[in-house]
C-alpha positions, 0 to 999 in steps of 0.5 A, a space after each residue: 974373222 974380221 971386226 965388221 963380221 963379228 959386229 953383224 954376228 951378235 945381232 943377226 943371232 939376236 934377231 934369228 933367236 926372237 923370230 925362231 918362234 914366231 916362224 914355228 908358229 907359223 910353220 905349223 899354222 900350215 900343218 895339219 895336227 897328225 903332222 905336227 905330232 909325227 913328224 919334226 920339219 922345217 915347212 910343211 910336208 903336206 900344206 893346208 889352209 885349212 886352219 885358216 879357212 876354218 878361223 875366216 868362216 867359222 863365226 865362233 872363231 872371227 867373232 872371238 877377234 871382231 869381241 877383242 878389238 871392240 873392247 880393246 878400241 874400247 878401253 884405249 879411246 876410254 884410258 887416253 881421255 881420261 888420262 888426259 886432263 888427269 895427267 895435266 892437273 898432275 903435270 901443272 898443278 900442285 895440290 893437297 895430297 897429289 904425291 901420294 894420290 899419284 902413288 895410289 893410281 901406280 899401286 892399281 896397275 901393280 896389283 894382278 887381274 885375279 884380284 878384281 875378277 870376283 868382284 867385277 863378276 859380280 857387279 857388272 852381273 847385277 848391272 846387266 854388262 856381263 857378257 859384254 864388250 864394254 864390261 871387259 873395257 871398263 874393267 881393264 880401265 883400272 889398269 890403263 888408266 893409271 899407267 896412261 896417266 903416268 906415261 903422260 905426266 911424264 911427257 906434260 912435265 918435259 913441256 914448259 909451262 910458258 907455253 900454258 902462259 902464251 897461249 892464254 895471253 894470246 886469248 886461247 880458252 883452256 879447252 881449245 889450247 890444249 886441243 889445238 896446241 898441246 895435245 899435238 905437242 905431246 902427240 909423241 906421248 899419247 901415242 905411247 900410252 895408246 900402245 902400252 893399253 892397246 898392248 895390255 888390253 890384248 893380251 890380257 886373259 883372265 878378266 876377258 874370260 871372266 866376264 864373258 861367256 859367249 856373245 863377248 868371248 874374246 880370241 884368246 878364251 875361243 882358242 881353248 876351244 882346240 882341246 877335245 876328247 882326242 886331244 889339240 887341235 894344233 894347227 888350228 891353235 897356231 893359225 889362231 896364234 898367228 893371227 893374234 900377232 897381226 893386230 899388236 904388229 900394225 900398232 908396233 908399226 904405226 906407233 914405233 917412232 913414237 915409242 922411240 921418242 918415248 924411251 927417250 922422253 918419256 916415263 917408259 
């Protein structure tokens, strides 16, 4: 075996071995449940959509997508905002204490979910956002917000400051030069951060489901749905799983050159 071949060997195992699952997922997606339990095939036997036809009409199912979108959109626009002008004053400005209150934002983001559950039930159940999109956006703000922060400053300080300095001789407000001029100048780096909460917002299930219970159900708590008396409902769990995978594929794709600039420049 020559060196060439042994070269494109190692990746292309590599690359059969991530999209294994994902093209079980989907080869089940087409099956209908007695088949997956009963017979072990490499496609279906007997294709069916009915598992999609199922996801597309049944409001319970795409109003579990159509609730998870709206608070993740809703955290993302949320996490980056802030972060922003936050990320700047760490990036440009030295002050009493900022170490550690930087520090203190990182500790949030390593503390787990279940942590916060309780009390995030009780306070958005006495104010009235239980049940509600913006009450699972504002609670996976605690844990964006710090991490787009910190994925910010990192591409801020790479920025000369004589830039700052220019802008403001050349007669810029604040407001309008860091519109106009720096925030496409770090447009790499928002990009990043939009990923990694859009990401984290998606996939995360225990406060989603603690803080909702029907009219904001999210996708990933609609999916327990398959377990019944007579067990899973199999192909419908894997068409819904396939399904989650979309959304975090189109924000991989329109987001991947900025991710590669952020491994590189940026605190990722």
């Amino acid at each position: 075996m020559t060196m060439a071949k042994v070269k494109w060997l190692a990746p292309t195992l590599y690359i059969v071995f991530l999209m294994l699952p994902i093209y079980w997922l989907l080869n089940m997606s087409f099956k209908t449940t007695n088949e997956i339990l009963n017979t072990f095939s490499l496609w279906p036997n007997e294709f069916t959509t009915d598992n999609y036809v199922k996801i597309f009409t049944d409001p319970t199912w795409y109003n579990g997508y159509f609730n998870s979108l709206t608070y993740v959109i809703i955290n993302t626009v949320i996490s980056v905002t802030v972060a922003l002008p936050a990320a700047y004053a760490f990036s440009r400005f030295r002050f009493l204490g900022d170490k550690h209150l930087f520090f203190w934002l990182l500790t949030n983001r390593m503390a787990p979910p279940a942590v916060f559950a309780l009390p995030f039930f009780q306070l958005y159940s006495a104010v009235g956002l239980f049940d509600t999109p913006i009450a699972v956006a504002l609670a996976h703000c605690l844990f964006n917000i710090p991490l787009a922060v910190w994925i910010l400053e990192g591409f801020m300080s790479g920025v000369p400051k004589q830039l700052d300095e220019t802008a403001y001789v050349d007669g810029y407000s604040f407001w309008r030069f860091f519109i106009r001029i720096f925030l496409p100048t770090i447009a790499a780096g928002i990009g990043v951060a939009m990923f990694f909460c859009f990401m984290f917002s998606w996939v995360e299930l225990l406060l989603a489901k603690t803080l909702t219970s029907v009219a904001a159900k999210p996708i990933a708590a609609t999916m327990t749905r398959t377990a019944s008396t007579a067990g899973y409902e199999l192909g419908l769990l894997a068409a819904a799983g396939t399904l989650t995978i979309v959304p975090g594929a189109f924000v991989i794709y329109f987001v991947r050159n900025y991710i590669a600039k952020g491994f590189a420049l940026g605190r990722v």
